[in-house]
N, C-alpha and C positions, 0 to 999 in steps of 0.2 A: 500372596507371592511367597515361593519357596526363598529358605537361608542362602541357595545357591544363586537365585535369579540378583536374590538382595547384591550379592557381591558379585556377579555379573554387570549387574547395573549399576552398581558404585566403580567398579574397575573400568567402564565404558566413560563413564564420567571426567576418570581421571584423567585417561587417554586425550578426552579432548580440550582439558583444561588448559595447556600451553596455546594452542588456538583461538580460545572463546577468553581466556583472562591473563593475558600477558601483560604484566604491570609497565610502563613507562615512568621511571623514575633516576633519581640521583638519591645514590648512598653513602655513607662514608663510616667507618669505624671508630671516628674519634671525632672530636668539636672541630671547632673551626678554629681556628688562633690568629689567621688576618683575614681581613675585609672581604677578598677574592675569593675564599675556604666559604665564607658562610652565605647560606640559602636566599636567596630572591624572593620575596614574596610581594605583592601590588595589584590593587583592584580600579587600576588607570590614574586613582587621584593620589594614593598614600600606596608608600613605598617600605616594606620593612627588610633586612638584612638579620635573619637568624645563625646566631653563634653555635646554640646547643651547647653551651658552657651547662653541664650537671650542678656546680656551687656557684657560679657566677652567670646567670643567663644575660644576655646582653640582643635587643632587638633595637639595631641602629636604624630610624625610621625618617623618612620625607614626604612631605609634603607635595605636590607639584606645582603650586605657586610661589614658594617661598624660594625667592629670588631678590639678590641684592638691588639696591638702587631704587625708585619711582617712574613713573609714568612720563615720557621721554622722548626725542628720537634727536637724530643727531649726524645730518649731513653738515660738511663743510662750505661756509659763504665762500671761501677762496676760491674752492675748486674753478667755478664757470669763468673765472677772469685767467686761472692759467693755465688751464686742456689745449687752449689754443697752441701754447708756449712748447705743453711739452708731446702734442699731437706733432708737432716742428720738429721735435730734438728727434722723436721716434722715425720718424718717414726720413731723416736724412742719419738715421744708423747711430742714432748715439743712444743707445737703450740705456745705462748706468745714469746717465745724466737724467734723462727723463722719467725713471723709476725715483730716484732723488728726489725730482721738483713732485712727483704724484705723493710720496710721503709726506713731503715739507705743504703741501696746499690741497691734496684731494684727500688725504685720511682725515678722519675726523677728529674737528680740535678740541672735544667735551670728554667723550668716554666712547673706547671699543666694546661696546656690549659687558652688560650686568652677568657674573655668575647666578647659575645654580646654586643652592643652597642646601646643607640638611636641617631638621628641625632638632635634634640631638638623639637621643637615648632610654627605650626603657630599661633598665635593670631588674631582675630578681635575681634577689641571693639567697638560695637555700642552705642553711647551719650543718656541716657535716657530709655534703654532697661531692665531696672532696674524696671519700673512700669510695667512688661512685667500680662499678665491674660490668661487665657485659652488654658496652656501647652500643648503641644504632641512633644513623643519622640519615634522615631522607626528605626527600624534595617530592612529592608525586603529581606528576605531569596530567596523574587523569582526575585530580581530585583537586588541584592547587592548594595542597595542605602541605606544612611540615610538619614533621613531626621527629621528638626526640624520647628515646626508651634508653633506662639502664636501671642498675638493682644498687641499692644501698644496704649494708645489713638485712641481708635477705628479703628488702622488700621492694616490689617490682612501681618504678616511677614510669609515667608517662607524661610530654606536656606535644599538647596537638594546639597548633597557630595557623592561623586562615587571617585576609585579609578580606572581610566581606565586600562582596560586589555590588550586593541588594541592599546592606546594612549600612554602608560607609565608616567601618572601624576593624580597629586591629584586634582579633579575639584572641587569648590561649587558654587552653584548657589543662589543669595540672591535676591529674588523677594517683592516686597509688593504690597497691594490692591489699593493703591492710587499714583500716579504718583509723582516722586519727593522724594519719602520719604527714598531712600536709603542711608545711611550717616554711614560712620565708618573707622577705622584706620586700615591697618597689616601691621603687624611685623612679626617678625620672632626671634627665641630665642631658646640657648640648653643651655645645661650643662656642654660642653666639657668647655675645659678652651682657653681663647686666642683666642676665633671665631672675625671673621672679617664681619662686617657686613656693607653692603654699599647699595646704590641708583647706578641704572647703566642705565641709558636708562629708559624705562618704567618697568625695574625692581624691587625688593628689593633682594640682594644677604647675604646668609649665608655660609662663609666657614670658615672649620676647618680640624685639625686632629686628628684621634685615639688616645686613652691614650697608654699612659707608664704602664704596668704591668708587676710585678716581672722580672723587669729588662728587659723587652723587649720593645724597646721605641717602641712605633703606629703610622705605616705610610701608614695606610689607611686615603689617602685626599678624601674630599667629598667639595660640593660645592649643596647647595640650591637657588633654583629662584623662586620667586614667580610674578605673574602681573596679569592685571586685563581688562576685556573688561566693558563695559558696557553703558548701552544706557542712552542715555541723563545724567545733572551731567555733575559734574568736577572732575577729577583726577589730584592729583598732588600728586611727589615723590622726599622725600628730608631726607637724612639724616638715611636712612633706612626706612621710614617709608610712606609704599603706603595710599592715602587719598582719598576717595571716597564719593561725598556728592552731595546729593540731584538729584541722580538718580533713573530712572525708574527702573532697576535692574542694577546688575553686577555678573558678572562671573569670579571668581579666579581660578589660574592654578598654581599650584607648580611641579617643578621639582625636583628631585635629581641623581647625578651623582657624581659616585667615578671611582678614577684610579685604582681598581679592574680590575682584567683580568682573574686569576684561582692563585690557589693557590700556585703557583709556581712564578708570572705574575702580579704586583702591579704597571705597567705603562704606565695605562690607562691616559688618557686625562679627567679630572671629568669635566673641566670650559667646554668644547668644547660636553661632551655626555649631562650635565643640560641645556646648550643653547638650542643643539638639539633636545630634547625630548619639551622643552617649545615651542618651533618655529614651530614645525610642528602642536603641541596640538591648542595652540593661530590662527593659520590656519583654524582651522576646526568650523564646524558652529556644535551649541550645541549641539540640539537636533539629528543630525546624529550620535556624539560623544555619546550621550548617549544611544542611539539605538545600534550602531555599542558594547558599554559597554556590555548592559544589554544580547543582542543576544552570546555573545562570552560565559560570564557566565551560560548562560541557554545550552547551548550542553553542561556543566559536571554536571548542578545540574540536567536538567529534565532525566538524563538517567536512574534513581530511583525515587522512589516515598514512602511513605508510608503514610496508609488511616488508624487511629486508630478510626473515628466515627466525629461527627461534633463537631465545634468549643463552645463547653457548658459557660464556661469564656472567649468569647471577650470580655467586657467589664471590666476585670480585668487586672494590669498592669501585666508584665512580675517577675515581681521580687515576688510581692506579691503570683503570679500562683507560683512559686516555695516554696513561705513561705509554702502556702495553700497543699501541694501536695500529703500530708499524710493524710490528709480527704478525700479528694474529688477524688484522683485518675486517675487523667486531661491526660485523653488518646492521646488529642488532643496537650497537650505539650509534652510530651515522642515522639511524631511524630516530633514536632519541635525541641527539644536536636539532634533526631536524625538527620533531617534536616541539624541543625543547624554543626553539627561535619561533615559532607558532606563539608557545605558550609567553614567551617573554611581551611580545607586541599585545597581546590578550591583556597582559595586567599591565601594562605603560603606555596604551592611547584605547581609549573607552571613550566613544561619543560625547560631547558635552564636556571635555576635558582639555589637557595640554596634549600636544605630536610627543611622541618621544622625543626627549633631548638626545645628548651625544652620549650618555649614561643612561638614557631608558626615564626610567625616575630613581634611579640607586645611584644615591650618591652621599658621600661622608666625610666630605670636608668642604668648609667654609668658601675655599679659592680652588675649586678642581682645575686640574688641566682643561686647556682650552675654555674653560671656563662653563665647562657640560653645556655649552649654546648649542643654538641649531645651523652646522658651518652645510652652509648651502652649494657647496665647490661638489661635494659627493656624498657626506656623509650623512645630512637628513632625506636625500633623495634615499640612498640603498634601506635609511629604518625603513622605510615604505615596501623596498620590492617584492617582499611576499604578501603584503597584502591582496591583490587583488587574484594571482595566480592562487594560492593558497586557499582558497574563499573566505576573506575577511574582509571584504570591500567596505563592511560598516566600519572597521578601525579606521579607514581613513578620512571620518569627518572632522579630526582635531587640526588634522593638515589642513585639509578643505579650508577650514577656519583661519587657520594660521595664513595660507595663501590669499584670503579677501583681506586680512589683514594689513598686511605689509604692500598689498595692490592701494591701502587705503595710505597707509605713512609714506609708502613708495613714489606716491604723486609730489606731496612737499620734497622729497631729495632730488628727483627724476628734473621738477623747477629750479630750484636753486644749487644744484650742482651743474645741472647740463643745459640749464633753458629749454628744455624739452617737457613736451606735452606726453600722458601714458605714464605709467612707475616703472619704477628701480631698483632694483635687490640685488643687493654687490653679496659679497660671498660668505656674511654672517649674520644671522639676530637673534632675538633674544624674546621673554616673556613683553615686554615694552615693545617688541616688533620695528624694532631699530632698523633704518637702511640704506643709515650713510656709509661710509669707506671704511671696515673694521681692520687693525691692523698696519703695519708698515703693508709698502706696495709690493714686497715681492707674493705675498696672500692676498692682501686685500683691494689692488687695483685691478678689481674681477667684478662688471657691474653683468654678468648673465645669470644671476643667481634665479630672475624670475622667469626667465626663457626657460630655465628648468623645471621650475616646479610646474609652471602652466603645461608640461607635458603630463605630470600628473593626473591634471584635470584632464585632459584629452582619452587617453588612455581611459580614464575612470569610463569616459563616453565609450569607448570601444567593447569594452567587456562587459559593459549594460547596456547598451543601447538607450540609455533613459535622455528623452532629448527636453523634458524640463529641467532636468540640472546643467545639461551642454547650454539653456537657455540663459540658465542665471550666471552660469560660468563665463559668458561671451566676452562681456564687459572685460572679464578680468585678463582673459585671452587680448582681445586687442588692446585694451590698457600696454600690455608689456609688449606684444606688436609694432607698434607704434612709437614706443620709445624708442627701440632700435631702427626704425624706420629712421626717426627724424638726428638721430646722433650719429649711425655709421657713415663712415666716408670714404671718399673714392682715393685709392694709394696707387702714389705715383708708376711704379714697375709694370702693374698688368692692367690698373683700372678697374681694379676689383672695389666692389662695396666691403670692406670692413670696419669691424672693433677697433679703434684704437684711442686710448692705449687700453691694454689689458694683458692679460697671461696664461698661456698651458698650465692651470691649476699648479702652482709652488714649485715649478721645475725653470733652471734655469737652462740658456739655450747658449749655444756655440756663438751667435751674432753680438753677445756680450765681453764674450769669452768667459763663461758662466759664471758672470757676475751680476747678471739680472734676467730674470723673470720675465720683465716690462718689454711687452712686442704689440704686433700690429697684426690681424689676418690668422690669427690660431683656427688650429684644425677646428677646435669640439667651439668653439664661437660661429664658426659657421655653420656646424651639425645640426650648433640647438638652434638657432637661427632658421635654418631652413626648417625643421621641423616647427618650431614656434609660427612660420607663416602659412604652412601648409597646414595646420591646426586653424588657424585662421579661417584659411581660404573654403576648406571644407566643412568648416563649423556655419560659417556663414552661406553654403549651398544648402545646406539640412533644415535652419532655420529659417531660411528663403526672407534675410534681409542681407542688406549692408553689402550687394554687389557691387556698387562700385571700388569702396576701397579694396575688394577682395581681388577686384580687377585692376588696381596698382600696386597690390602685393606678386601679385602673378608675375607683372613687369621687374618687380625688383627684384625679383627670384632669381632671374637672368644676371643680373648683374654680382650673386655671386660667388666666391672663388669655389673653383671645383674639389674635391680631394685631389691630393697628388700620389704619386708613388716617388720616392727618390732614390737614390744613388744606391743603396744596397738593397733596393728591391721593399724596404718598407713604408708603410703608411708614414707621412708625413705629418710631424706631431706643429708644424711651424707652416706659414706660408712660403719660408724658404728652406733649403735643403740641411737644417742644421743638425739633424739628429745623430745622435752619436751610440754607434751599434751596442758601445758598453756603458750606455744610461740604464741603470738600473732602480731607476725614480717609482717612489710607491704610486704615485700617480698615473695611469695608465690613459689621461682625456679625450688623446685624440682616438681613442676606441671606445669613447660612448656612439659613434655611429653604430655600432657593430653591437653592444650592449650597453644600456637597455633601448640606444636606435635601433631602429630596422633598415639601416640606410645601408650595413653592408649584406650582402648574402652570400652564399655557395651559390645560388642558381640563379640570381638578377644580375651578381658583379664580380664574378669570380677573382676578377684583378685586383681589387680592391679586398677581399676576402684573402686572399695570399698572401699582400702588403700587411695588414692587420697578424695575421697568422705570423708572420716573418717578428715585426714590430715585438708581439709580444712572446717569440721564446728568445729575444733579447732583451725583452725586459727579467727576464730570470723567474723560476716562481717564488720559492721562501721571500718573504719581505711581513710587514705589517699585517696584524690579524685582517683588517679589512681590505686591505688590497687582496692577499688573497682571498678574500669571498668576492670578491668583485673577481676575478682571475677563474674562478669556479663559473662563474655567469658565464664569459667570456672562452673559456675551452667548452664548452658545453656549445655556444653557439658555433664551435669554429668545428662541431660535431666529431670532438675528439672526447670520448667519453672515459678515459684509461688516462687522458692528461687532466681532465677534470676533477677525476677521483685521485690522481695525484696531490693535486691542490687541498683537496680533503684534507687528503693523509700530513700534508703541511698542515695545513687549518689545525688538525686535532696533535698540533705537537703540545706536552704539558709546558705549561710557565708558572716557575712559582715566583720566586723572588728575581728572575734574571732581568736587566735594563734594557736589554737592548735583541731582544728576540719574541717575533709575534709569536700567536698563535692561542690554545687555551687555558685557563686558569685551571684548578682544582672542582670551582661551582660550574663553570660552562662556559663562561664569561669570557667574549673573546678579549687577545691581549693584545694591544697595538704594539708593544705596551706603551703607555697604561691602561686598563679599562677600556673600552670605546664601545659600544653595543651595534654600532654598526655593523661590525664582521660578522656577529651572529646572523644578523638580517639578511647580508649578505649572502651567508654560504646556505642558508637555510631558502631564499629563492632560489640558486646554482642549485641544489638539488632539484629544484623543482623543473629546472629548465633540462637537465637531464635525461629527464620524461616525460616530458612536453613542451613544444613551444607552436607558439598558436603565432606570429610576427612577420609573417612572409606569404600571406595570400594562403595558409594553409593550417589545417593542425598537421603538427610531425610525431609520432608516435616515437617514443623510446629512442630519441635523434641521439644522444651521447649518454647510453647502457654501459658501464662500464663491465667490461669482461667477469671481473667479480662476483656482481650479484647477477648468477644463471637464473633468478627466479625470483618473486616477487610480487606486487602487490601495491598499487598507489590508489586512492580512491577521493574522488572532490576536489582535483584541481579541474584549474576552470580558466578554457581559455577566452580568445577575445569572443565576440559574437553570443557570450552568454552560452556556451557550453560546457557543462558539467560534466568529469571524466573519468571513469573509474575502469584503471590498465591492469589487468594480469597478465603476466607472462611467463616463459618458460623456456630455459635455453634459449634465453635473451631475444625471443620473439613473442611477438602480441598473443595469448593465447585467447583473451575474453575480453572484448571492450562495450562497457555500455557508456551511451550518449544521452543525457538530461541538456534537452532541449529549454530554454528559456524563453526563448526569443524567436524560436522557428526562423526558418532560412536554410540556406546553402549551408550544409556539415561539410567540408573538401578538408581527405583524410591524409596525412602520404604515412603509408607504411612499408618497412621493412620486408615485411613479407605478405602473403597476399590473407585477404579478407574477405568474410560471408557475410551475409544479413540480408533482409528483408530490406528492399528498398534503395540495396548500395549500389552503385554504378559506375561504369569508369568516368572517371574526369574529362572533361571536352571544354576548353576554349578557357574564357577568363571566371575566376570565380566570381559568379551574382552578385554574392552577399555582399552589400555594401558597408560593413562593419572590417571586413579585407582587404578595402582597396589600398594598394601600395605606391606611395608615391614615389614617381620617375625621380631616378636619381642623374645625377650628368657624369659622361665617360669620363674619367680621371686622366688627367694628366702623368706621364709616364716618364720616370726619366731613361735619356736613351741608353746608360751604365746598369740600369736596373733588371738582373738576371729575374725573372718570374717562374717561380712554379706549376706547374699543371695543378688543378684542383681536382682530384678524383673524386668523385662522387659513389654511396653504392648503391646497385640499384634498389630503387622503391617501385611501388605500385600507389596510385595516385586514382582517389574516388572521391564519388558526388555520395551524399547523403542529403535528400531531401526533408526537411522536419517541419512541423508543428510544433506551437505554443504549447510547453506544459508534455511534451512527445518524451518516451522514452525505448530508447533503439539497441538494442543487445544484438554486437555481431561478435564473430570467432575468426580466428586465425586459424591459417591452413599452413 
């Protein structure tokens, strides 16, 4: 080959390199200096927090079992002697009173849920790393490395930290440009009180125990190893403290190991599982370790992708692109957020592990807010909602888990609070899977907490069609059926079956004169409700048992309350008309029909789609990181793609130190404030909903595009029915879709604009596919003051695609 072809074909190369290797990452020019600044790393069980301090490196690290308190649960004996009392005070309008007596007799009189815990602190201190020049800090999305570069006295450091997936330990690797120049001290350090920290071998060890909280002394033991390979240099370990100098590189390896077993089961061996995860890791040679890392991570991130246009700000740090993001419009980071909420569920709920808490697994102090629990009102539902859309359906066996769980503690509360047969999961629990009344009552006299997750399980049946897990799931479905069957009651005014007492998740209402929470007949109680029995009724037609009681759920369906529309034309968040146009509550409940139900639509219930619509641009956008990712879900279905990516644009406001302003940190991390990982989850499904939504007897191709991005690229979201979806488009029309069929069946498309292929057809009559079907919702109640809007609709083109198992269908837009 000629010099000319040479450099033809190296310049052909380059051209295509922003195409074929466009990195997805977070950068920064300087360390971190708080919590929020420094880098995420976690392989579902161990959580670490990298600084990228050059003199002082600092990896604040957790555990995901290390949780105050013991093995537990914690319903109140009072409660079933005074529900009657204050079911009384409620039906005759005295809510204050009867939120009162549910504090003073239904909260629980032992302990509100155990915190989350961290395990403490590695340290390395490099001698001199203080004159450090020519920072870089990054996070990479397609590798789950960090990594930290700068020059000391002319000579070039690097330290690369992985959290092994396959390994079970925290590796770093400290390299430099000149031989010899490797030199620094670790330690190890927490918070807990009483750690014992020793030299053991070529060790340095840290153990401790769990706190004592509200009287529950913490006997979750843990035990930390740290040690170190490395080439050429001296090592020497004395006193706790490993010393590494004047090597070519070294390589550190941390373990942790608790006598965790399940939540029943706290006597495990911690000294004997920290050995062996350190022994086997210290075995293995680096670079396999970190191959074997990076390939295990890459089958859950590369299963999706999204392509919003090329990388415009590389050369800007991560934090500043989020200052910047209300100018500029950085298409290229809203791919990264979303990325990035992928990759956070990827290293904080791993099969065979804990759900993400309300932190993920990052977390750095003793007593977090809220107590990093799993608060079942909204915030462990949305960790979930990109799971299944996103194709990470195996992250959610830790839930899965979690849900048999609290179905199993659920049954003792579900008896001796309600005298009711089935479980109970009021609106918080914990590693102990606690599920008594967590909280005063204006939060925690909320027992639907498992009406919700059982939709989890439902759902999971919808976008697999796998009917031996709907089989094992059943139990747990009418379990919590059932409860509500036998507790709800009939209220005086209409004769409606409802909840009472209970709450519109933390909002209070006009009927107290907002002075309490505590009502009878909430919207999103009857949402999940009908959903919960309609899960039922169809679970039990598919597994062809249990007709009968499917056939007294049918009956109780009837009986009850409809949605309403009220007085200014919105969804009614109360069974009566109390809502107050300038409530601007971060709670949004009585619009779980609409997301993540499918109980409202554009084309089944337009009136009820307008109410919702109305409802929530009174509820305002700017609020809480997670309300607006939930609010992203939510203008996405109400197919306003321009008010969705507005929400965005809220979502990605910076927060560094301010108290009282959501939105994003510096690492990514959404801010409630404080902390909450929710939001992430949240807005990173809203995009996904964006571009698809499979919820209404159809797939919707690009239903809420926002004007913005004219072009693009989404590949591996995956609706119900087991269909796999990979959308190009162009001036905001479908240009290329191909369909990975799983499950074969009815494909019913609706698009924008019109479509070819082999096989495609127009739509005629109801869609087959029984993984579709949409359950009848009843006419709403309307009030006669209430002005409604017309729902415009734009036109689509609506087709059949017939598939086969294992089928792969590539059509184009016209």
């Amino acid at each position: 080959m000629t010099i000319k072809k040479l450099l033809m074909t190296a310049a052909w190369g380059l051209t295509l390199l922003p195409l074929q290797a466009q990195e997805y990452k977070l950068w920064y020019d300087q360390p971190a200096h708080v919590w929020t600044e420094a880098l995420p790393l976690g392989n579902g069980r161990l959580g670490a927090m990298l600084y990228g301090n050059p003199a002082a490196e600092q990896l604040q690290l957790n555990e995901e079992t290390i949780w105050a308190g013991r093995p537990n649960n914690n319903p109140s004996p009072e409660a079933r002697e005074w529900l009657p009392k204050i079911r009384e005070l409620v039906l005759a309008g005295k809510y204050k009173e009867a939120q009162d007596l549910c504090t003073a007799h239904v909260k629980s009189k032992t302990n509100q849920g155990m915190p989350y815990q961290p395990f403490g602190d590695l340290r390395l201190n490099f001698p001199g790393h203080t004159r450090y020049t020519n920072y870089y800090r990054e996070l990479s999305l397609d590798s789950a490395r960090a990594v930290v570069r700068y020059e000391v006295d002319g000579v070039r450091f690097q330290r690369e930290t992985f959290t092994s997936f396959p390994d079970q330990v925290v590796i770093t690797r400290v390299t430099a440009s000149q031989p010899g120049k490797v030199t620094f001290n670790a330690t190890m350090t927490s918070p807990h009180q009483d750690v014992i920290i020793t030299s053991e071998g070529n060790d340095i060890t840290l153990e401790g125990v769990s706190s004592l909280h509200e009287a529950l002394k913490g006997k979750v033991q843990f035990q930390g190893r740290t040690t170190v390979k490395t080439r050429g240099g001296v090592v020497t370990n004395r006193d706790g403290v490993l010393t590494v100098e004047h090597a070519d590189e070294a390589i550190i390896y941390t373990s942790i190991g608790t006598n965790f077993n399940n939540y029943k089961d706290i006597t495990g061996d911690y000294i004997a599982r920290a050995k062996d995860y350190l022994a086997k890791a210290v075995g293995k040679d680096y670079a396999d370790a970190k191959d074997r890392h990076v390939k295990y991570y890459e089958q859950f991130q590369n299963r999706t992708s999204l392509h919003l246009g090329e990388d415009r700000y590389a050369d800007v740090p991560t934090d500043k692109r989020v200052e910047n993001f209300k100018q500029t419009n950085d298409a290229f980071l809203v791919a990264t957020y979303f990325k990035f909420g992928r990759y956070l569920l990827i290293c904080s709920s791993q099969p065979g592990g804990q759900p993400a808490n309300l932190q993920g697994i990052w977390n750095d102090k003793l007593f977090p807010s809220w107590d990093s629990k799993y608060t079942c009102n909204i915030n462990l539902e949305m960790n979930y909602w990109p799971a299944e859309v996103t194709n990470l359906t195996d992250l959610n066996e830790p839930l899965f888990r979690l849900i048999r769980e609290v179905s199993e503690t659920g049954k003792e509360s579900a008896q001796v609070m309600y005298g009711s047969d089935g479980w109970v999961l009021h609106h918080n629990t914990d590693i102990w899977r606690v599920t008594g009344a967590i909280d005063n009552s204006p939060s925690g006299m909320w027992a639907s907490g498992g009406a919700w997750l059982c939709q989890h399980l439902w759902q999971h049946y919808l976008y697999t069609g796998d009917e031996e897990f709907l089989r094992k799931a059943y139990p747990i479905l009418k379990g919590a059926a059932l409860f509500f069957d036998q507790v709800m009651i009939k209220e005086p005014t209409h004769g409606w079956l409802v909840m009472c007492p209970s709450n519109s998740p933390e909002n209070t209402h006009a009927g107290s004169d907002n002075k309490a929470t505590t009502a009878a007949g909430c919207t999103m109680d009857n949402q999940l409700v009908f959903d919960l029995w309609h899960a039922v009724i169809r679970s039990s037609e598919i597994l062809g048992e249990d007709a009968d009681y499917a056939a007294h759920l049918k009956s109780r369906l009837t009986e009850l309350p409809p949605m309403q529309v009220g007085r200014w034309g919105q969804l009614q968040e109360w069974m009566f008309d109390w809502d107050n146009p300038d409530d601007q509550h971060r709670h949004v409940s009585h619009l779980y029909g609409l997301f993540p139900s499918n109980q409202i639509s554009p084309y089944r219930t337009p009136e009820l789609f307008d109410a919702a619509r109305t409802s929530l641009i009174h509820r305002g956008d700017p609020s809480t990181g997670w309300s607006m990712g939930w609010k992203v879900c939510l203008w996405a279905r109400l197919l306003d793609g321009d008010h969705a990516y507005k929400l965005i644009t809220d979502q990605l406001t910076l927060v560094r130190n301010e108290k009282k302003k959501g939105g994003t940190y510096p690492n990514l991390f959404d801010a409630h404030p404080p902390f909450q990982i929710d939001g992430n989850f949240g807005c990173t499904a809203g995009i996904a909903e964006m571009l698809m939504q499979s919820y209404d007897g159809f797939i919707y191709l690009l239903p809420a595009l926002p004007s913005v991005w004219k072009e693009g690229e989404v590949k591996g979201l995956v609706a119900r029915g087991g269909f796999e979806l990979d959308i190009t488009w162009k001036e905001g029309k479908v240009s290329r879709l191909v369909v990975k069929s799983r499950l074969g069946g009815n494909c019913r498309l609706r698009s924008l604009n019109r479509l070819s292929g082999k096989g495609l057809s127009k739509a005629r009559g109801e869609n087959d596919n029984p993984l579709y079907a949409v359950d009848p919702v009843v006419a709403p109640l309307i009030n006669k003051e209430a002005k409604l809007n017309p729902v415009e609709l734009k036109k689509t083109y609506l087709y059949d695609l017939k598939t086969e198992p294992g089928g792969e269908y590539v059509l184009l837009g016209k």
